[in-house]
DOGU-982555 format. One record per residue (C-alpha): residue number from 0; z, y, x. Coordinates in steps of 0.001 Angstrom, whole numbers, plus 524288, in hexadecimal, padded with zeros to 5 digits. Each point is the difference from the previous one (the first is absolute). Layout:
BEGIN
ATOM     n      pz      py      px
ATOM   NUM       Z       Y       X
...
***
This chain:
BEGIN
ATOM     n      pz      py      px
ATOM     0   6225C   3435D   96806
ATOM     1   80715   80C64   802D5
ATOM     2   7FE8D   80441   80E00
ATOM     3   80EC9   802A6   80133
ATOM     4   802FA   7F120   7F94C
ATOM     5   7F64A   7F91A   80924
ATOM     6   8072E   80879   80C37
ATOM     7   80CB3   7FB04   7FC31
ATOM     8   7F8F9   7F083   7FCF4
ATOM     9   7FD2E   80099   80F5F
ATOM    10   80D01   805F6   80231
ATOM    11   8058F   7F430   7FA47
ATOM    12   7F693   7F717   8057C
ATOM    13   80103   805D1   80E4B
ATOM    14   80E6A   7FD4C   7FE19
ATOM    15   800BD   7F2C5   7F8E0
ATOM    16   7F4B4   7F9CE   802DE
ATOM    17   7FCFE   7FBC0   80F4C
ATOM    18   7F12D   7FBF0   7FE00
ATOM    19   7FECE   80C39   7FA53
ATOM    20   8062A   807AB   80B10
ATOM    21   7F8DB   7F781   80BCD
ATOM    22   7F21D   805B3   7F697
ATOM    23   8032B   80E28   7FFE8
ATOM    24   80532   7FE33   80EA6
ATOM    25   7F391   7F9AF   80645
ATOM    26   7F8EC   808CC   7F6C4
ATOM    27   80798   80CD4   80617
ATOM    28   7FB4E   7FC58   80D15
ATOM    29   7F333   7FCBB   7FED1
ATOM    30   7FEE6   80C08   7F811
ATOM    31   805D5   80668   80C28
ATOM    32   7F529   7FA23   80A17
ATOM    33   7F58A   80397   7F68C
ATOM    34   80502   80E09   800F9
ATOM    35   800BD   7FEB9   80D28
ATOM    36   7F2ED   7FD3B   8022B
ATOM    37   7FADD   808BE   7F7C5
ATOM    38   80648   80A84   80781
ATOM    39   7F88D   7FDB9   80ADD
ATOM    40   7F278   80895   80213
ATOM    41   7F729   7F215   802AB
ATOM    42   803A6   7F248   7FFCA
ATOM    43   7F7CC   7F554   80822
ATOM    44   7F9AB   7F5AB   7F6C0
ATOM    45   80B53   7F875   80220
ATOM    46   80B5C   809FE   7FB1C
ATOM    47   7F57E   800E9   7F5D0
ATOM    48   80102   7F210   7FBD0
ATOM    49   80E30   80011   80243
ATOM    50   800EF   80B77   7F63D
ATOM    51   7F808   7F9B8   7F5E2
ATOM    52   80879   7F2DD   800F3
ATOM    53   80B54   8061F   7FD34
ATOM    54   7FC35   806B2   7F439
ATOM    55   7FD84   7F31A   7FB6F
ATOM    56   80C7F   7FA69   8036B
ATOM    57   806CC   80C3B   7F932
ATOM    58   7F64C   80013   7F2E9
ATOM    59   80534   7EF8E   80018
ATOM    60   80E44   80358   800EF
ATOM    61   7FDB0   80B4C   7F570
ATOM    62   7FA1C   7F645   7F735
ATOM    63   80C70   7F6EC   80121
ATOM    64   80889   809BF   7FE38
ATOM    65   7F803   80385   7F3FB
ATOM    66   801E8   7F385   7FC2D
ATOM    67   80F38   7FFD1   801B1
ATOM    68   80299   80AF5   7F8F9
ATOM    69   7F7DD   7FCED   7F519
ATOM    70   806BD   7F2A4   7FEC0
ATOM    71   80C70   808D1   80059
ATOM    72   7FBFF   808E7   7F78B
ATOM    73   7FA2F   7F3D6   7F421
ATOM    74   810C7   7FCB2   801E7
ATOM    75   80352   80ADE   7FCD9
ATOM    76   7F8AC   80208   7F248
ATOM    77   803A9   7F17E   7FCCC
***
C-alpha cells in the first residue's frame, strides 16, 4: 500500500474507529516512557526490565493495529 493511502487509512481510523484510537494512544505513551528511559545514561536492572516490558506491550498494540488496518484495508478492495 501507498505510504500516503495507509497515512490517510489511520487518519480515518484514528477518527472513526475508537479501538483503534485507545491502540495508537497507549501505544504513544509507552513509546514515550521507552524514550524516556532510553534517555537516561544507566538504568538499574529494574528500569531495565521495565524498558524491555514495554516494548513488548508497544510491538502487541502494533500488531493489532496491523491487524485493523489490514481488515480495513481487505474492505476496501472488496
Amino acid at each position: 500500500m501507498e505510504r500516503s493511502t495507509l497515512d490517510e487509512l489511520k487518519a480515518h481510523l484514528m477518527a472513526t474507529d475508537e479501538e483503534f484510537r485507545r491502540l495508537a494512544d497507549q501505544h504513544a505513551l509507552f513509546k514515550r516512557q521507552v524514550e524516556e528511559l532510553e534517555a537516561r545514561p544507566h538504568l538499574s536492572e529494574h528500569e531495565k526490565m521495565e524498558e524491555v516490558r514495554l516494548k513488548k506491550l508497544k510491538l502487541r498494540l502494533k500488531d493489532q493495529m496491523t491487524e485493523i488496518l489490514s481488515r480495513h484495508r481487505a474492505q476496501q478492495t472488496v
